[in-house]
N, C-alpha and C positions, 0 to 999 in steps of 0.2 A: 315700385317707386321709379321706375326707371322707364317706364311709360311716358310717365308724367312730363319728363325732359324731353321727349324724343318723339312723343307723337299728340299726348294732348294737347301741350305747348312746344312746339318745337324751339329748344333752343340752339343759338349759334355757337358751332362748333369751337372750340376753346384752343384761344391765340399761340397757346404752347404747341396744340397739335403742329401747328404751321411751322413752328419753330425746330419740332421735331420732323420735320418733311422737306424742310429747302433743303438740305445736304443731299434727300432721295431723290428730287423732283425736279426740284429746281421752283420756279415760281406758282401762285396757285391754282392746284389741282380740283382735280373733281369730289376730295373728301373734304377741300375746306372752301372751298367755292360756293359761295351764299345766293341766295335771293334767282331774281330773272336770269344769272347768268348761267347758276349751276342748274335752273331747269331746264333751259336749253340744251345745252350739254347734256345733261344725263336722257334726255329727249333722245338727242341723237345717237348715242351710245351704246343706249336699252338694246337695240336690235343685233349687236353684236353678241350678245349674251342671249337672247332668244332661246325658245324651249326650242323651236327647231334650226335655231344657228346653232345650239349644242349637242343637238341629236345629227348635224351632220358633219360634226368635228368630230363622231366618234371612233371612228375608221384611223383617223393620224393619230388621237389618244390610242388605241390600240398598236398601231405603229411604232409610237416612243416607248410603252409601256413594254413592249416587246423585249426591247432592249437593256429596260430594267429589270425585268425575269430572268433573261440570259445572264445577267451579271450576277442576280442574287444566286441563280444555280452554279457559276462558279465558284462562290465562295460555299456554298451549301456540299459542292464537292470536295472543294479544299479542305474545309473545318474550320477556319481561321477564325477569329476575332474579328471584327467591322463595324463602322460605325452608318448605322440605316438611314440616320439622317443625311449623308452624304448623298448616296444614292437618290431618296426621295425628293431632296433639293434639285438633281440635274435633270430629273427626271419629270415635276412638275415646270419648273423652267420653262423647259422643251417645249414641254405642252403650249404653254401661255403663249409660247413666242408665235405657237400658229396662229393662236387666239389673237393677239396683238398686233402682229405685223405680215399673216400669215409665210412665215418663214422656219424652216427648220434649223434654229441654234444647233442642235450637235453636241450639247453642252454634254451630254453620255458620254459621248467617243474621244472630243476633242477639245481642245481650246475654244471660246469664243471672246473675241475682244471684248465687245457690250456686255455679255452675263458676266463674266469675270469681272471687269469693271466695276457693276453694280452689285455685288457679293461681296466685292471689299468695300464696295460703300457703306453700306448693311455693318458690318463687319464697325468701322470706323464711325459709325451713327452714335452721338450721343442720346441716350431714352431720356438724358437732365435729370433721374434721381440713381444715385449713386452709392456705395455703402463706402465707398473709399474715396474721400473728399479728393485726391489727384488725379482720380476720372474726371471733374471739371476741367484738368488744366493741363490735358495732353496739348503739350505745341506742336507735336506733328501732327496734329490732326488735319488743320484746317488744308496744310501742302499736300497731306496723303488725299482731301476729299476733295482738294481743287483737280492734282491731276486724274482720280477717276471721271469727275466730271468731264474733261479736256476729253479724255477717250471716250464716255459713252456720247457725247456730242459731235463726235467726228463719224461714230459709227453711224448714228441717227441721221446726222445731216447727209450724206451719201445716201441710206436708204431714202428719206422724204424726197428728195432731187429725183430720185431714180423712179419714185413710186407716181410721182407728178406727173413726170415726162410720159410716163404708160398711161394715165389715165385723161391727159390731153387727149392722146390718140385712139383713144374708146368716143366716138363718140354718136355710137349708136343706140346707148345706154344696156348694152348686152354685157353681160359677165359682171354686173357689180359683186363685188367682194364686198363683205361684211365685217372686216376685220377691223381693230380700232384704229388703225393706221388710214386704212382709206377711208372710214366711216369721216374719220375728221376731216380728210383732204376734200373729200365729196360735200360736204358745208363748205369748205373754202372755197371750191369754185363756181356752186351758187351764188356767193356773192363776190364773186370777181372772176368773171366770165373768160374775159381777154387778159386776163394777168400773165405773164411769161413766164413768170416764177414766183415761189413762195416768200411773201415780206417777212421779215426779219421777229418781225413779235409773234407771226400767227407758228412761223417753224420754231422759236421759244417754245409756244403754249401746247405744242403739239409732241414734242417730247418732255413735256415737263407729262402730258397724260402718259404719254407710252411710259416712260419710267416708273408711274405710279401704278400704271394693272400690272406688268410686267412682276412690280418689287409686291404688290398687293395680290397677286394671283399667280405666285406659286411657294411663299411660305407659309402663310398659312393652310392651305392644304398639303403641303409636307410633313408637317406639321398634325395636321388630322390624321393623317393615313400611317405615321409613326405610331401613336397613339391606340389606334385602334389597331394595328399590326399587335400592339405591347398589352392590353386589351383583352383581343381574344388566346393569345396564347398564355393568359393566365386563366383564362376560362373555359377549359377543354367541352363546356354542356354549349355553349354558344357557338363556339368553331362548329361542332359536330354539326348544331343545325342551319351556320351560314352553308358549310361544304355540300348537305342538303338538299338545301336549297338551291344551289348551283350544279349540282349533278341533276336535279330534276327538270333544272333549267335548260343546261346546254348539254345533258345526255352522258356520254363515252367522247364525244368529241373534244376537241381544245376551244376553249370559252373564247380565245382571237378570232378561229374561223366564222365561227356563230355570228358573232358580236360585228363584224366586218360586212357579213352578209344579210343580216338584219341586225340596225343596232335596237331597234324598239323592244327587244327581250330583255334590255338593262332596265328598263320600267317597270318589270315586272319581278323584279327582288326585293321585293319588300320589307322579306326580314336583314336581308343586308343592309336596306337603307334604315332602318331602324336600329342598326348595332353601329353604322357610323355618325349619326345624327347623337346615338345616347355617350359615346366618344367626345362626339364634340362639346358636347354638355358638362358633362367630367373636367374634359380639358379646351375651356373656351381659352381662344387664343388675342381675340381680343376687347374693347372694352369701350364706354362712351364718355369721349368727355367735352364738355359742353361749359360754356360762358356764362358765368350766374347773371342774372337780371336784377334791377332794384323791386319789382314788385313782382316777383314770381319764390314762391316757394315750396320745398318737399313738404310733403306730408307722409308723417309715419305712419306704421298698422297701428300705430297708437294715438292716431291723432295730434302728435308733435309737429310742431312748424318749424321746417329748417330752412333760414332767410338764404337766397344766393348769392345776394349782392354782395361783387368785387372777392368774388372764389370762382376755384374750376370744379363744376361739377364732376364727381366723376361715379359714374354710371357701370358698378362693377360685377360683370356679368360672371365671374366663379363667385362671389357671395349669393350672386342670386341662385346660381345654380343649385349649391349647396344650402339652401335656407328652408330647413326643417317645416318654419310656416308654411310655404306653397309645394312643397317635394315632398310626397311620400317615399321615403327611404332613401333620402337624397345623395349619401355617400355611397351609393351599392347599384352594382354596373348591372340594368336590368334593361335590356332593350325593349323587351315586351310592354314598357311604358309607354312606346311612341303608337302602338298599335292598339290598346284598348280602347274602348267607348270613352267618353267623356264621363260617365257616371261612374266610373272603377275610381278607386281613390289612386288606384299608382297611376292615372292618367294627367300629362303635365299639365299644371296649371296654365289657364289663359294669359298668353303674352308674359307666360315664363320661362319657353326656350328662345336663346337670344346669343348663339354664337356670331349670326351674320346681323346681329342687330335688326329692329323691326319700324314698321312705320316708312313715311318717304324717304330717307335718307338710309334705308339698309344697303346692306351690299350689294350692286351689281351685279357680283357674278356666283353668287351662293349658289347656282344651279350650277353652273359648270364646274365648281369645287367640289361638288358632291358627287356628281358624272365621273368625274377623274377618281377619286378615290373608290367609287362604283366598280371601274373598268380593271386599277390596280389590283384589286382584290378578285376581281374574277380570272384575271389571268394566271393568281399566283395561289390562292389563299387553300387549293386543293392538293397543292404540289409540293410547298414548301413549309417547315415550323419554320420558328422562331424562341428561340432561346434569351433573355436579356442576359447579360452579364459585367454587371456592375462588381461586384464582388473582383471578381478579376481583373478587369480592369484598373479596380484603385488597388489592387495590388501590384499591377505593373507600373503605377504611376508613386510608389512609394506610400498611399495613402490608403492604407485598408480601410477605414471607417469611411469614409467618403460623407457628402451633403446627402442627406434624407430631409423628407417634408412629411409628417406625420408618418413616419417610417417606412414611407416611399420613398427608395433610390431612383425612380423615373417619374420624379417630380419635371414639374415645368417653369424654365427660368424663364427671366426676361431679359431681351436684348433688344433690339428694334425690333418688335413682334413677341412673339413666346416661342420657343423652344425646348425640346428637352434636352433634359441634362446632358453635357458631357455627349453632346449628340446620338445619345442611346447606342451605346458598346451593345454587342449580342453577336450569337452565331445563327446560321441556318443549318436547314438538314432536309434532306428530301424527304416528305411526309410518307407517314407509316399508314 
């Protein structure tokens, strides 16, 4: 049914999204941007997301990701308590920032004004459904999301000025950069050749994107790679054969050197990309919603007409996932579904996997989210377990019983985006 919305009629992205995105973005972006304008843009964008713009980003993912190994091994030698979403947050971040403005944030090591900034923004986002009616009517909201705004616009307008003025002085057209920062600035001086500087709406429209892959391209893949970190260490038959597969891959060596010196060996894990693809199906993070029409309507498997006019469609990609009709054993973590023929029944239904959404309007950078979590797992997934520990946790939080969702304690909330719970408490350990 969710086809029907989104590729055989495409409908216009639903007025609330937008509503839920000026606090991120600021004015509109490339997910609620309609018609000629958002083809253009997604036109010019596409190539920063490239199979081989991301096969040559993988050397600096490997770089960041570095630094998230060394920290999961100190706490794996510690023993401690931690919470993984932390980690995979600063960790994918990092990432995107090359992806985006090619720059290393640091957000691992150090302070960053901008990612900080926008984390509280996140943070302070209202999603407008709420179970405690006085989330409507926080009054510090609006002062706490004006001054993140004031900081990541100060950070941004420095870079755009600085990024300008270098690309004036290119002008032999050697070394173009692919990044979303310059892809944008490079349309802007197409069409204004001789301009001195950047006019005041196009440096608006130009962080209003950057803040949106930025905020769009690295929680939900933190978010993935939580998930399937949580995953396979409840499934010791799957670990064994991703570890496998990765010793058969990169040998006795460390999966960094490999992967640095050829990264095209990450194409060739197949069963890994299949145990994080069947992850993200389990726990899709997010969903479509879409502006009803007066003459356009759902139809059910039962041939039921559902009218759309003056509703938000909403297009909910964990029912689909979970929907016994098209999923053979649809609650049960079987990656081997993504790798069968087409005529096996546990093979997924047509235009029934839909974490990055499907049709013209899916996501961007669904290769590179998948890349990143690729890279994570080869660096780590041989060296370190993972423990949850919820239990403990809501013991030290006074609340033994804690929140379960069908008697998952690592269910997935929502907050602007999805997340899991309680940012997934757990330990490490050096694998045995």
């Amino acid at each position: 049914m969710v086809y029907q919305m989104t590729k055989a009629v495409q409908l216009l992205k639903a007025r609330t999204l937008r509503t839920f995105l000026q606090p991120l973005t600021g004015r509109e972006d490339l997910v609620t941007l309609e018609g000629d304008t958002w083809k253009r843009w997604r036109r010019i964008f596409s190539p920063g997301f490239s199979a081989a713009r991301v096969s040559s980003l993988i050397p600096g993912m490997v770089e960041e990701a570095e630094v998230f190994k060394n920290a999961l091994m100190e706490h794996a030698n510690k023993g401690d308590l931690f919470h993984l979403e932390h980690l995979t947050l600063d960790l994918t971040i990092d990432i995107i920032g090359r992806v985006v403005m090619d720059l290393r944030f640091n957000s691992q090591t150090q302070h960053n004004a901008f990612t900080t900034a926008l984390r509280r923004q996140i943070v302070w986002t209202s999603t407008g459904f709420h179970i405690n009616p006085l989330e409507y009517f926080n009054v510090l909201r609006p002062f706490v999301q004006n001054y993140n705004t004031w900081v990541m616009k100060r950070y941004l307008t420095q870079e755009l000025d600085r990024r300008y003025g270098a690309m004036q002085e290119t002008t032999d057209g050697k070394n173009i950069k692919r990044s979303v920062i310059d892809l944008a600035l490079q349309a802007y001086l197409e069409k204004h050749q001789s301009a001195k500087g950047i006019d005041a709406d196009f440096k608006e429209f130009a962080m209003t994107q950057i803040k949106l892959f930025t905020f769009a391209g690295h929680d939900i893949t933190s978010t993935g790679a939580v998930f399937t970190y949580h995953l396979l260490a409840k499934h010791p038959r799957v670990l064994a054969k991703v570890r496998e597969e990765h010793t058969r891959m990169f040998g006795t060596s460390t999966a960094a050197s490999v992967l640095v010196s050829t990264p095209s060996l990450l194409n060739k894990l197949t069963f890994t990309l299949a145990v994080i693809k069947e992850s993200l199906r389990l726990y899709p993070t997010v969903a479509a919603w879409r502006e009803g029409q007066p003459n356009f309507a759902i139809i059910t498997e039962k041939g039921q007409s559902l009218p759309t006019e003056n509703c938000m469609v909403w297009g909910d990609h964990y029912g689909t996932h979970y929907n016994s009709h098209y999923w053979s054993r649809p609650s049960e973590f079987l990656p081997e579904r993504l790798l069968v023929t087409e005529y096996v029944p546990l093979h997924p239904p047509k235009n029934g996997w839909r974490p990055f959404e499907r049709g013209p309007r899916n996501c961007v950078g669904q290769m590179l989210a998948l890349t990143e979590i690729k890279v994570m797992l080869a660096l780590t997934v041989r060296e370190i377990d993972f423990e949850e520990r919820y239990e403990e946790f809501d013991e030290m939080k006074s609340n033994p019983k804690g929140w379960n969702f069908k008697g998952e304690r690592a269910y997935m909330m929502r907050r602007p985006g999805a997340f899991p719970a309680d940012h997934y408490p757990c330990r490490a350990s050096r694998a045995k």
